[in-house]
C-alpha positions in Angstrom: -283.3 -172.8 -198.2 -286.3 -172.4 -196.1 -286.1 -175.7 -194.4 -284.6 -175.2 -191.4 -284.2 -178.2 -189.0 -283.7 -177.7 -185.0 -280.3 -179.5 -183.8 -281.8 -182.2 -182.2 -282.8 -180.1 -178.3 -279.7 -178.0 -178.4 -282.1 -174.7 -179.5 -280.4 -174.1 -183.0 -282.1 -174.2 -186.2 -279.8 -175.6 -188.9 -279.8 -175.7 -192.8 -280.1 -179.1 -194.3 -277.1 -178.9 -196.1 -274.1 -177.9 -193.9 -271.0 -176.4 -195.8 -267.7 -177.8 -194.7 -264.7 -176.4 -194.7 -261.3 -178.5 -194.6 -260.5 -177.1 -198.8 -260.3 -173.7 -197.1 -257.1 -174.5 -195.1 -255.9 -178.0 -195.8 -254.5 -179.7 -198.9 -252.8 -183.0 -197.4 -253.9 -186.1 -196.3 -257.1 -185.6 -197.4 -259.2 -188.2 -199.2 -261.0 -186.6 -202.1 -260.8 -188.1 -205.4 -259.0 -185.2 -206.9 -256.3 -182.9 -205.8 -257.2 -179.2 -205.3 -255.8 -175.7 -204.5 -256.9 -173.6 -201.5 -259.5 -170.8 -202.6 -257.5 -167.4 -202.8 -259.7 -164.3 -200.4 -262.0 -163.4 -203.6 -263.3 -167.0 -203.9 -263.5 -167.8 -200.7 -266.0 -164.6 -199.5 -267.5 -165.5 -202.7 -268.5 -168.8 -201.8 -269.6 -167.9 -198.5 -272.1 -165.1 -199.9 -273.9 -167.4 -201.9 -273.8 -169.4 -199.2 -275.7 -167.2 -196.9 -277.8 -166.5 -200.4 -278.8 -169.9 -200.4 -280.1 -170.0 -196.9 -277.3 -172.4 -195.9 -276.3 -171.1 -192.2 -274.1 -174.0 -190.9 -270.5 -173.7 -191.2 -268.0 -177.0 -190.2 -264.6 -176.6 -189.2 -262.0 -177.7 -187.0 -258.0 -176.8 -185.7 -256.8 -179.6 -187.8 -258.5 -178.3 -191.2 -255.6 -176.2 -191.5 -256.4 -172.1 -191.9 -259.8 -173.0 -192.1 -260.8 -170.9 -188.7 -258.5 -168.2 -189.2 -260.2 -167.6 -192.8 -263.5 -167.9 -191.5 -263.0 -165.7 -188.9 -261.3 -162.8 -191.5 -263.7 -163.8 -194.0 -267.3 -164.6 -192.8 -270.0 -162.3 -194.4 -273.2 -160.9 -192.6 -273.5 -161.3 -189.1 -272.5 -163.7 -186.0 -276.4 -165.2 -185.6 -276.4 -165.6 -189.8 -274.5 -168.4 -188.9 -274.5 -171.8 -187.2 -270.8 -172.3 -186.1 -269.3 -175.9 -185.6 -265.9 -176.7 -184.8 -263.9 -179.4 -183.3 -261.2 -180.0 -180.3 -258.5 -182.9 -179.6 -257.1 -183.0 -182.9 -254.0 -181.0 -184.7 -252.7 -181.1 -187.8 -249.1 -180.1 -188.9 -246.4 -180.8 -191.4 -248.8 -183.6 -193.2 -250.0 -185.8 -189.8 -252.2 -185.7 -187.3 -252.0 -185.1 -183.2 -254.6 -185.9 -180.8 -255.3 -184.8 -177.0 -258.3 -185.5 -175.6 -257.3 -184.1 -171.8 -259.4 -181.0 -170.5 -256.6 -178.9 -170.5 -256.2 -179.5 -173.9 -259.9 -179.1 -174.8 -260.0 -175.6 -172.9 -257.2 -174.6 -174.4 -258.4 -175.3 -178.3 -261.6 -173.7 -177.7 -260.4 -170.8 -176.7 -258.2 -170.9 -179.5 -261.0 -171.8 -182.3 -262.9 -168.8 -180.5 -260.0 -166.5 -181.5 -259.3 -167.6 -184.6 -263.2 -167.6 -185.8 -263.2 -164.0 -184.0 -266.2 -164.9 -182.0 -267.2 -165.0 -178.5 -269.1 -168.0 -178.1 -269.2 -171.2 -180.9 -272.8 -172.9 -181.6 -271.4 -176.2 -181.4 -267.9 -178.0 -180.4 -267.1 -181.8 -181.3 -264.5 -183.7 -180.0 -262.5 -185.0 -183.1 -262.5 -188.8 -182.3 -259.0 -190.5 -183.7 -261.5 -193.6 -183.2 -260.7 -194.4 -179.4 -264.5 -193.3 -179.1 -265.6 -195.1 -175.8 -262.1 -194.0 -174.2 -263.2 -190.4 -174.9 -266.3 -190.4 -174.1 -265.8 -192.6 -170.9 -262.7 -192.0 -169.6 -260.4 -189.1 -170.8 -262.7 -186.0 -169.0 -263.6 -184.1 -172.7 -267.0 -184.4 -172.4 -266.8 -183.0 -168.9 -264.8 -179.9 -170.0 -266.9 -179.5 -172.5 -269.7 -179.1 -170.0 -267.9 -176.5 -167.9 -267.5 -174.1 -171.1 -271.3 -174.7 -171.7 -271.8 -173.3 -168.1 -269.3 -170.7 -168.9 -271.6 -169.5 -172.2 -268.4 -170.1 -174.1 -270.0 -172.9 -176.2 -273.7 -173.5 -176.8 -273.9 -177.1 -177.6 -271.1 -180.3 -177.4 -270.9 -183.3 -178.9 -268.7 -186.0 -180.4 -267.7 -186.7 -184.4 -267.8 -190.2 -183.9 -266.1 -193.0 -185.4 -268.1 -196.2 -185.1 -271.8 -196.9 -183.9 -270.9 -197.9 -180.7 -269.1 -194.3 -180.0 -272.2 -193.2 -182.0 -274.6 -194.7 -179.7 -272.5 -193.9 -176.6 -272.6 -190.3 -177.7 -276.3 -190.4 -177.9 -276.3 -191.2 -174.2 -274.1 -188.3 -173.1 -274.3 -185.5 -175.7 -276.3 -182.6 -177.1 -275.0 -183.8 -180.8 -273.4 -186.6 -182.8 -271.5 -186.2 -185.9 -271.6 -189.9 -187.7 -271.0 -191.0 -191.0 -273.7 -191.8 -193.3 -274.3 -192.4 -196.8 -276.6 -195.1 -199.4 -273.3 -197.1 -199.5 -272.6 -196.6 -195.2 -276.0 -197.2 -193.9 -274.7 -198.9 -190.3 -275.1 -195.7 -188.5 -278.5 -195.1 -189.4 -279.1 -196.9 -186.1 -277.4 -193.9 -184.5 -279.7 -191.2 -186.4 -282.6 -193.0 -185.1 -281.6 -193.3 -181.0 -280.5 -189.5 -181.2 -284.3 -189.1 -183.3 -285.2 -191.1 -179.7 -283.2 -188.9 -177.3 -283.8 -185.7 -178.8 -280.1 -185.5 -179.6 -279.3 -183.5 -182.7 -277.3 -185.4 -185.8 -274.5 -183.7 -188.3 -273.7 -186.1 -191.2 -270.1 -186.2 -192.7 -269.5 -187.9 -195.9 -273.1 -187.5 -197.9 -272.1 -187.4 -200.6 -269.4 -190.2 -199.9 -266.7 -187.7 -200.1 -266.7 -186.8 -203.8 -266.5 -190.4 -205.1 -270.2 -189.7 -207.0 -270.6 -192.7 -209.5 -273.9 -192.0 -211.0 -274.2 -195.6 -213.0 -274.3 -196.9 -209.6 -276.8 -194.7 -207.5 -279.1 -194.0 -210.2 -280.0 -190.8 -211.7 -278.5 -187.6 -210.1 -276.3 -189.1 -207.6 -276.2 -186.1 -205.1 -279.9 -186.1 -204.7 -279.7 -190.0 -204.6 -277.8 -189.7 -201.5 -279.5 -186.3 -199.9 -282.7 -188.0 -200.2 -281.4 -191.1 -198.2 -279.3 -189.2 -195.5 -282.4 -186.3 -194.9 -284.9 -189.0 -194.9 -282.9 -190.9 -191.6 -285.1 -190.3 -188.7 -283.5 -187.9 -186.3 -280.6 -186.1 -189.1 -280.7 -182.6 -189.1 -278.1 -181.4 -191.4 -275.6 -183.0 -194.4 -272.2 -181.6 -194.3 -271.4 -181.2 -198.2 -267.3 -180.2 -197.9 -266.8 -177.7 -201.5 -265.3 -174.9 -203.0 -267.2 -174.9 -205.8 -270.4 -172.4 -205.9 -272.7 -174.9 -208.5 -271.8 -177.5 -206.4 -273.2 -175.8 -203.0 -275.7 -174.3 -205.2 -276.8 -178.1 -206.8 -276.9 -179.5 -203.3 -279.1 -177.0 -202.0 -281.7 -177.6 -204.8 -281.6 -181.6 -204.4 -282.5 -181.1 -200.9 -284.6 -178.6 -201.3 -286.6 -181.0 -204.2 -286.6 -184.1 -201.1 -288.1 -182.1 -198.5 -291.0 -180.7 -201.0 -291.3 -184.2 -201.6 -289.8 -184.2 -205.3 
């Protein structure tokens, strides 16, 4: 994938299509269309090569994708600057639910954690996890701010917010090096976000692309993945689609469908 985008003015260059990573650690709560088991070792370094084959070089995680950091971290072929790094704070997950904390202390202490776990000494790019409170956290709960002092402290390279609604969205723009919204043919309302962070020079991650496995070709039209790649990587000011699988064709069909938009196929 020779595409590479720049991450909004946060000096990373990022791959179109992002690979994410909650199937590598979670099965629960989870909203995919079919139930799955977690890749054994073999699979999952397998599915990371071709990764890096592919040219794909942005990896999403988070604390509450389960294992998903400590894998990486055990796992992850090549070197540290082969890969883009993203990763979240404020949000746990354990024995099937969610917890949230959103205070510095808490934010400090996750990253260090995820840096640990991912067996690295700096992370590209940490989101706060919104539980949908957006405007609280960005306003009021002092995440963003601690996010700033490990910037200073060359702990984390770039911060941001996977927000919930176009208002946190928006708000995010305002304050942040990167957003992380939803978007998709059939969830178009933050488009509006894409294009003030385009404005700001404010880098964009998109979650649920490819509408989160629930493909229905009779209603997109033709090959449903590029349907919606061509959509999301046409938004003014997106810079990478997170595309969450375990399967190597999958990755592998992705990475062709936005590599056919982008040549302008």
């Amino acid at each position: 994938m020779a595409h590479l985008r720049p991450l909004g003015g946060a000096g990373l260059l990022v791959s179109p299509v992002g690979l994410g990573t909650v199937k590598f650690g979670r099965t629960e709560q989870l909203k995919y269309p079919r139930p799955f088991d977690p890749p054994d070792d073999d699979r999952l370094r397998s599915l990371l090569c071709s990764a890096l084959d592919l040219g794909v070089n942005l990896l999403d995680t988070a604390p509450a994708y389960g294992t998903s950091e400590e894998r990486l971290g055990a796992l992850r072929p090549g070197r540290r600057d082969d890969w883009v790094i993203v990763t979240k704070c404020g949000e746990t997950f354990a024995d099937g639910r969610s917890s949230y904390d959103f205070t510095p202390e808490a934010t400090v202490r996750s990253v260090q954690a995820s840096l640990a776990r991912l067996r690295t000494d700096f992370l590209d790019v940490v989101l706060v996890h919104s539980d949908g409170r957006d405007r609280e956290i960005i306003e009021s709960l002092g995440t963003l701010e601690a996010l700033e002092d490990l910037k200073r402290r060359g702990l984390v390279a770039a911060a941001g917010v996977s927000t919930k609604s176009v208002e946190g969205g928006l708000l995010a723009v305002a304050r942040c090096d990167v957003v992380m919204i939803t978007l998709n043919p059939r969830d178009r309302a933050e488009a509006t976000v894409a294009q003030a962070a385009a404005n700001a020079g404010v880098g964009v991650l998109v979650k649920k692309a490819l509408l989160s496995g629930h493909l229905d070709a009779g209603s997109l039209g033709g090959d449903p993945v590029e349907t919606c790649l061509r959509f999301v990587l046409g938004c003014a000011g997106v810079s990478s689609a997170v595309i969450g699988t375990l399967s190597e064709s999958h990755l592998r069909q992705a990475v062709a469908a936005a590599e056919r938009v982008l040549e302008g196929g």
